[in-house]
Backbone as JSON, one array per atom type, in Angstrom:
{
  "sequence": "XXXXXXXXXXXXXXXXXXXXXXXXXXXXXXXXXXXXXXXXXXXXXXXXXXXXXXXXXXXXXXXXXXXXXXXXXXXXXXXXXXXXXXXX",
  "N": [[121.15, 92.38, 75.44], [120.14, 94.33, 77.46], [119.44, 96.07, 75.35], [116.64, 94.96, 75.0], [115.63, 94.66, 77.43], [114.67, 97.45, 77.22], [112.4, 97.73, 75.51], [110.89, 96.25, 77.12], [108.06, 97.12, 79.06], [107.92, 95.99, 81.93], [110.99, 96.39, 82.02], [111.33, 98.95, 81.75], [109.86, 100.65, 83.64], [111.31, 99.57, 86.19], [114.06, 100.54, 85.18], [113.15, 103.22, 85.45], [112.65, 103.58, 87.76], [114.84, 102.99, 88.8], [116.71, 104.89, 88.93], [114.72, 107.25, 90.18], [115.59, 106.41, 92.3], [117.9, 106.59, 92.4], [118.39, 109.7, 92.26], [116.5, 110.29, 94.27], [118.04, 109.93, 96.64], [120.76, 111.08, 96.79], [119.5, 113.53, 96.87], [119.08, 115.85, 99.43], [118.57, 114.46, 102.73], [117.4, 112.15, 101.9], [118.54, 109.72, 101.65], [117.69, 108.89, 103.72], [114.78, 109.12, 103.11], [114.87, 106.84, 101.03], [115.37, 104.92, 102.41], [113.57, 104.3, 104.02], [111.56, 103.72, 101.99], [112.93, 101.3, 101.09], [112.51, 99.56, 103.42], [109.83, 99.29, 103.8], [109.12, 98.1, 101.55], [110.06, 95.76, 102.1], [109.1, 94.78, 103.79], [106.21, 94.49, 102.97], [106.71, 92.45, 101.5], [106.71, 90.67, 103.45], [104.73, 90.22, 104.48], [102.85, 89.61, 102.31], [104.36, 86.83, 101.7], [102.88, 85.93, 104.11], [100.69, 85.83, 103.74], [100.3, 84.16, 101.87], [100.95, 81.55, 103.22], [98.41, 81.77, 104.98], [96.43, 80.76, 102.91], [97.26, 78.4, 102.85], [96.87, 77.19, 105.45], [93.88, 77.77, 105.51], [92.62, 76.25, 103.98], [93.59, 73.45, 104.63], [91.68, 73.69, 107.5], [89.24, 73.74, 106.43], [89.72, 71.52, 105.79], [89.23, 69.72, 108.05], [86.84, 70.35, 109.41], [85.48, 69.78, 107.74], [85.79, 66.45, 108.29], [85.14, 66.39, 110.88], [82.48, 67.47, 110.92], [81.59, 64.9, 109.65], [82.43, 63.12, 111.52], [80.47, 63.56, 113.33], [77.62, 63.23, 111.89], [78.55, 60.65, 111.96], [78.1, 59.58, 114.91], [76.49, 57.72, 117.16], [73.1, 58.6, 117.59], [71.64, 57.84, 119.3], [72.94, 57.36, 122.19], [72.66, 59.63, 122.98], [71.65, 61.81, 125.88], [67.93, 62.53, 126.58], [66.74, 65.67, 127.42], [66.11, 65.5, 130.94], [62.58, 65.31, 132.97], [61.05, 67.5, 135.62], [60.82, 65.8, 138.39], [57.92, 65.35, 141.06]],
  "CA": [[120.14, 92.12, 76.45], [119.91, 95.38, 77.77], [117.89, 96.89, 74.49], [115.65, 93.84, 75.11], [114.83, 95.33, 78.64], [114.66, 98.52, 77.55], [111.86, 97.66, 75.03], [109.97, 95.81, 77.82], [107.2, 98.12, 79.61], [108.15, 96.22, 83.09], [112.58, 96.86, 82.44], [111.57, 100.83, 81.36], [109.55, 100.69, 84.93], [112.49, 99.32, 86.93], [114.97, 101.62, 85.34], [113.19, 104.65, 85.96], [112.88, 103.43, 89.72], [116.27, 102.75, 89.93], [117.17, 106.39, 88.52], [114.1, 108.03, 90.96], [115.8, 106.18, 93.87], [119.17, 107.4, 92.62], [118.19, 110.57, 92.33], [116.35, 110.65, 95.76], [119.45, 109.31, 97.86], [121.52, 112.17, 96.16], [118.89, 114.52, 97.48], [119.44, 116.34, 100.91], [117.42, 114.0, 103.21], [116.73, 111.66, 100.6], [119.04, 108.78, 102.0], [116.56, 108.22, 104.7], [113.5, 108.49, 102.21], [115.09, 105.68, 100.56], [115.89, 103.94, 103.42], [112.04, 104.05, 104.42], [111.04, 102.89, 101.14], [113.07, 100.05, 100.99], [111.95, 98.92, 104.5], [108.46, 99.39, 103.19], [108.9, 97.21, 100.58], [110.5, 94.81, 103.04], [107.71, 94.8, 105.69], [105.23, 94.11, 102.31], [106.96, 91.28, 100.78], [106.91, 89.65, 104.47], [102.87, 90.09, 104.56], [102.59, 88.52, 100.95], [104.16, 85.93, 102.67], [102.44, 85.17, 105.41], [98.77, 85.47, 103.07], [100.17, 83.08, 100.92], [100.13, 81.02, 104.26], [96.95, 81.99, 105.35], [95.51, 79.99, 101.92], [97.0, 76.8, 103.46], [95.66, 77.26, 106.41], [92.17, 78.11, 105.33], [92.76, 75.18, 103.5], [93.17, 72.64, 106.28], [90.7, 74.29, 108.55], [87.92, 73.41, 105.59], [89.68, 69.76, 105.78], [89.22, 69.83, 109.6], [85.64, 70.98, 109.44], [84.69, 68.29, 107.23], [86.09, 65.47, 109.31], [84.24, 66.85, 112.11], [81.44, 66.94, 110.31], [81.55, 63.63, 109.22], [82.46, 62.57, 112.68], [79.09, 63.83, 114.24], [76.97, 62.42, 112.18], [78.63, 58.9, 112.44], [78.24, 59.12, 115.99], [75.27, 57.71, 117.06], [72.36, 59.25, 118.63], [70.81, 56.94, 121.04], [73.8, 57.57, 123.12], [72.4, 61.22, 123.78], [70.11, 61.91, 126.98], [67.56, 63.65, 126.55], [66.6, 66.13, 128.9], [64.9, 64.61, 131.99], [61.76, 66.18, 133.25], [61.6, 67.54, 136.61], [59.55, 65.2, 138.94], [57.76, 66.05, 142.15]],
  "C": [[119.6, 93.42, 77.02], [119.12, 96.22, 76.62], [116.9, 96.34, 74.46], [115.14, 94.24, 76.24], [114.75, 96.79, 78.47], [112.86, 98.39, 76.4], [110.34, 96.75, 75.81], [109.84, 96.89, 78.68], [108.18, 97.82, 80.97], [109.97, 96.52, 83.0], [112.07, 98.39, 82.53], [111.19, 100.96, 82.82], [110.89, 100.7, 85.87], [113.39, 99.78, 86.4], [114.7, 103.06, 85.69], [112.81, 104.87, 87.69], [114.04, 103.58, 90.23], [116.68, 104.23, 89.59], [116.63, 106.88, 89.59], [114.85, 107.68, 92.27], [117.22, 106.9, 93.87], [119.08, 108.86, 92.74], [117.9, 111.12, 93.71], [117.82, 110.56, 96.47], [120.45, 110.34, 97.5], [120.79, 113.77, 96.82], [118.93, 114.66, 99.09], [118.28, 115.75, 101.89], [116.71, 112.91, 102.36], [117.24, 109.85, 101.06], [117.73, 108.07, 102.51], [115.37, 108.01, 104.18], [113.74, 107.1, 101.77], [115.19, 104.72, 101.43], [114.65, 103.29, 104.16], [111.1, 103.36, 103.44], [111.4, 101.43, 100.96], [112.68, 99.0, 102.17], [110.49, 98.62, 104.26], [108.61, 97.82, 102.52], [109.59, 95.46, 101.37], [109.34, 94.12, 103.86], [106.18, 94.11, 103.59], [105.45, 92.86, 101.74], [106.7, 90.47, 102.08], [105.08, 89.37, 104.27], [102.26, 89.4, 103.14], [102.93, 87.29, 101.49], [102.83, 85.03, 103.59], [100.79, 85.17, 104.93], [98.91, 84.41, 102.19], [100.3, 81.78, 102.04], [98.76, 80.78, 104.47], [95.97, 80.77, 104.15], [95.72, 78.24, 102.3], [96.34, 76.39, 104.7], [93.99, 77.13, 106.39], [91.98, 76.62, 104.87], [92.35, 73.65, 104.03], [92.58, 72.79, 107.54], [89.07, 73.9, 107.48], [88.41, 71.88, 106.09], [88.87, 69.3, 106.75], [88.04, 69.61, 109.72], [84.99, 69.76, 108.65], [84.49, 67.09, 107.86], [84.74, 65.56, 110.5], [82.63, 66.85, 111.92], [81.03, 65.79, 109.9], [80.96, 62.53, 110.15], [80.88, 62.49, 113.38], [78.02, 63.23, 113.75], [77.08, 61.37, 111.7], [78.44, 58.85, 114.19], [76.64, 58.73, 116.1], [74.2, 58.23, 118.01], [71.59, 58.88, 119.35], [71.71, 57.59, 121.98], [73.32, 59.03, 123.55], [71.26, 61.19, 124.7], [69.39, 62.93, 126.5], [67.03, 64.39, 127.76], [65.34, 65.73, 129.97], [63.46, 65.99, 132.32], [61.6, 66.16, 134.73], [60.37, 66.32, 137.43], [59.6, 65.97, 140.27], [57.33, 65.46, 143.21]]
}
């Protein structure tokens, strides 16, 4: 299995990450680089998240909007005054 990920583009990727990170964290000051990257990548997966939200949302805010639309014009429009005129 392992020459099978070494022959895929994305395993060669993710081993020479995991080497660059080993390498950093070995380097003087390097811990904390790493320690900032992986928070990074923390803080980005949450915001993927919360856009893959956002599409349901948008979603049911079109539903919403329709309804409402719908609503207005079933209502009927006699029922509206129109505006009086002033008398004197």
């Amino acid at each position: 299995m392992a020459g099978a990920r070494k022959n895929d583009l994305f395993g060669k990727l993710a081993d020479l990450g995991e080497e660059a990170k080993q390498r950093l964290s070995e380097a003087p000051g390097g811990e904390r680089l790493v320690g900032v990257l992986n928070s990074t990548r923390d803080r980005v997966e949450e915001l993927q998240k919360r856009v893959r939200g956002m599409d349901d949302l948008e979603k049911r805010l079109a539903a919403l909007e329709r309804k409402v639309d719908k609503l207005a014009k079933a209502a009927p429009s006699a029922g509206r005054k129109s505006p009086s005129t002033k008398q004197s």
